[in-house]
N, C-alpha and C positions, 0 to 999 in steps of 0.2 A: 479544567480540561473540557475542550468542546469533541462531541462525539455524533459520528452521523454517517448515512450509510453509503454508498460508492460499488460499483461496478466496476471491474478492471475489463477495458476494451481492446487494449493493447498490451505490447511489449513492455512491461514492466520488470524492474530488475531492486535486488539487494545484496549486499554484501555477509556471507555468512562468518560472523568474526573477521579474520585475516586471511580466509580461504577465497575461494574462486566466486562468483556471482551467479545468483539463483534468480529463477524466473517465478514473482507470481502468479500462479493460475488465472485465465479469463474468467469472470464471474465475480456474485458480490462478494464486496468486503466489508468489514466495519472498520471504520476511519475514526481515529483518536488523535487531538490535537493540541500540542500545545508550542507556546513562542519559541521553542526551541526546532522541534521535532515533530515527528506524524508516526504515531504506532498502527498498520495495518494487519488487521486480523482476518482471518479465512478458514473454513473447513475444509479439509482435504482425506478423506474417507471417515476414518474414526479419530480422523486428527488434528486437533488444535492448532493452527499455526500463526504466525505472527514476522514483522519488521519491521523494524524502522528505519525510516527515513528522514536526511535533516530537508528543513519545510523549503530550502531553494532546490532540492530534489522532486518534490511532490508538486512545489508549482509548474515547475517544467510539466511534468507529468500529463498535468492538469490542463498546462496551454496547449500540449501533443493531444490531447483529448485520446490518453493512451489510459487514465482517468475520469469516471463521469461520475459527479455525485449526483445522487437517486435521492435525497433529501432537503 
């Protein structure tokens, strides 16, 4: 698992299960990666939060510079 850190610049988006689509918050995040998928993490008050995404998600992302890795 490669790990490293990322700032969200943009509109970024996840699937909560099979409900409606949430927005990641602006600011950093820690990025987890693997050939499959990308787990992002983020604090959000007193709270843990996290998604995934599959990795033709996150490059898009990534080419939108809606993604900037800081690592």
């Amino acid at each position: 698992m490669n790990t490293s850190n990322a700032r969200i610049t943009g509109q970024v988006e996840y699937r909560l299960g099979d409900g409606p689509k949430c927005r990641i918050p602006r600011g950093p995040v820690e990025i987890q990666q693997t050939p499959q998928d990308v787990t992002i993490s983020w604090e959000s008050g007193d709270t843990h939060q996290n998604a995934a995404l599959p990795q033709s998600e996150f490059r898009r992302y990534i080419n939108e510079k809606a993604i900037v890795l800081t690592q």
